[in-house]
One Martini backbone bead per residue (centre of mass of N, CA, C, O) as a GRO file, in nm:
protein
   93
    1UNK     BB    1  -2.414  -2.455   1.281
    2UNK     BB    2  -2.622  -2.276   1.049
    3UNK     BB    3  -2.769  -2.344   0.739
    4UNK     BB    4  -2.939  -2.182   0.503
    5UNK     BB    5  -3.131  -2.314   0.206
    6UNK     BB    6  -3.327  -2.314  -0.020
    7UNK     BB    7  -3.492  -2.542  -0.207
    8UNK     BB    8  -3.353  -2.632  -0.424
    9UNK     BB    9  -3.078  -2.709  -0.239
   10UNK     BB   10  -3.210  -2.885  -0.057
   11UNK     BB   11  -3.277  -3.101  -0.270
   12UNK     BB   12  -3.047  -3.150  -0.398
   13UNK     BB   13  -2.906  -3.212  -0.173
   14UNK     BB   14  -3.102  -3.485  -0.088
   15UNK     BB   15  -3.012  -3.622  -0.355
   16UNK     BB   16  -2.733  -3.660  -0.304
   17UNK     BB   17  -2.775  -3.878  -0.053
   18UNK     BB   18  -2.947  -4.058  -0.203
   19UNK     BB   19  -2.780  -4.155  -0.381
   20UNK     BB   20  -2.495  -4.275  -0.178
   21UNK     BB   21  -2.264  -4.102  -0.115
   22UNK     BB   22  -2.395  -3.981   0.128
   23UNK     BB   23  -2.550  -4.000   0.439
   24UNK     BB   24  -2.558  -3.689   0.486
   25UNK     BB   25  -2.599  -3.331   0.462
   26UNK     BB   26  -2.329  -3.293   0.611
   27UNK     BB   27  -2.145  -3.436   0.487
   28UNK     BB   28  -2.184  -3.307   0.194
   29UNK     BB   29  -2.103  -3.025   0.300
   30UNK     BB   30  -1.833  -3.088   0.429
   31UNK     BB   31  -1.732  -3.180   0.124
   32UNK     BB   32  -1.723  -2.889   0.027
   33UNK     BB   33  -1.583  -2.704   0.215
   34UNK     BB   34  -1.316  -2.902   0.197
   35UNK     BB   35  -1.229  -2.854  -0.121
   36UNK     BB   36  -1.263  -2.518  -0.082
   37UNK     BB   37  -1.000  -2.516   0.106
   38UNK     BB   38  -0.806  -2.688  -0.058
   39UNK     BB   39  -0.787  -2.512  -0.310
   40UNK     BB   40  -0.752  -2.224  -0.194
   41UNK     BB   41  -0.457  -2.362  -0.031
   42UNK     BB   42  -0.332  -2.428  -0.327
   43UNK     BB   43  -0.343  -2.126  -0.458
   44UNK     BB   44  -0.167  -2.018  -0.285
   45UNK     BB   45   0.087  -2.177  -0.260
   46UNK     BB   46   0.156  -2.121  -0.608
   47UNK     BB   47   0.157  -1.793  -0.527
   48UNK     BB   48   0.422  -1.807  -0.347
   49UNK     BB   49   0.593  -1.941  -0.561
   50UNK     BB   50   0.555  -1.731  -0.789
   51UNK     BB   51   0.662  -1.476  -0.619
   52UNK     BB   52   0.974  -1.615  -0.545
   53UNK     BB   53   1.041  -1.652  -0.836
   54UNK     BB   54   1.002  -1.336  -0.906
   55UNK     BB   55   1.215  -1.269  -0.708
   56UNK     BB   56   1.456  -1.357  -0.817
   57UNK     BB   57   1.438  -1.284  -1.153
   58UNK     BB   58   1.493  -0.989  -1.017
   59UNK     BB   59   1.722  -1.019  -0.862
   60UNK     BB   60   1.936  -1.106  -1.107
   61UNK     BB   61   1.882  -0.863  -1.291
   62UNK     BB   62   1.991  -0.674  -1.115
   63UNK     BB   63   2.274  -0.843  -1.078
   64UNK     BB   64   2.350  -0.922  -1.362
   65UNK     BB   65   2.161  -1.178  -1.454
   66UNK     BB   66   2.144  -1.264  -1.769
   67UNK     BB   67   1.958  -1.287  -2.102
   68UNK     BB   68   1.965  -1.249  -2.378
   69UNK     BB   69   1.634  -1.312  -2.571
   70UNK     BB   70   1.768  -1.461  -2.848
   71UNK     BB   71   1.886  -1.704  -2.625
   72UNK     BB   72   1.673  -1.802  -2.451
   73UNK     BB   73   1.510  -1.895  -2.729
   74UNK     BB   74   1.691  -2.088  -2.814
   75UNK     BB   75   1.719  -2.298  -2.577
   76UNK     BB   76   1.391  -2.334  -2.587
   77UNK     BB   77   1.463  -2.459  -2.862
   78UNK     BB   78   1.635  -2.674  -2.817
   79UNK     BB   79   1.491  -2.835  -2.606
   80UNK     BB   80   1.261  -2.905  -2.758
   81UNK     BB   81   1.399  -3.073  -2.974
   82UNK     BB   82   1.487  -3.267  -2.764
   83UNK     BB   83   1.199  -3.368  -2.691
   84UNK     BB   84   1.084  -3.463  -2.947
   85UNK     BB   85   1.337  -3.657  -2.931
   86UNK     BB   86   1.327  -3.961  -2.880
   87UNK     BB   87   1.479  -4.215  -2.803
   88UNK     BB   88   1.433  -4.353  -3.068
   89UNK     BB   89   1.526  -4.117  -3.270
   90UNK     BB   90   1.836  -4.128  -3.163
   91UNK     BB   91   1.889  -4.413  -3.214
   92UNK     BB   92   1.813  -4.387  -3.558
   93UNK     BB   93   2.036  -4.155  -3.610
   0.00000   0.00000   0.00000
């Protein structure tokens, strides 16, 4: 594979070689490269995982496993309060 970079981006890889970070320029683009790669492949990841969750909540919403609106804020109000109050704080109550 030949890549091929214009003037500035090659001095730019060059510098960064110069700095001692990497051996050569393939290595650097390959450190490049596989980041770009891994980013990616973990948003993709994310991503499936966030459509199967949305398809469970949409499977219970249809099966009728709800809950009020006002209930749910409620819970999740109820939750974060219990969390602002750490272990000091219910211990001293």
């Amino acid at each position: 594979m030949t890549v091929t970079l214009t003037r500035e981006l090659e001095q730019y890889v060059r510098d960064k070689v110069r700095e001692g970070a990497f051996a050569t320029p393939s290595e650097y683009i390959r450190n490049l490269v596989r980041d770009r790669y891994l980013a990616e492949r973990d948003q993709a990841a994310k991503l499936k995982a966030l459509d199967a969750a949305l398809a469970r909540g949409i499977a219970d919403a249809d099966a009728g496993r709800v809950v009020p609106v006002a209930e749910a804020f409620a819970r999740i109000r109820a939750q974060l309060a219990d969390d602002d109050t750490g272990p000091q704080e219910r211990e001293s109550s």
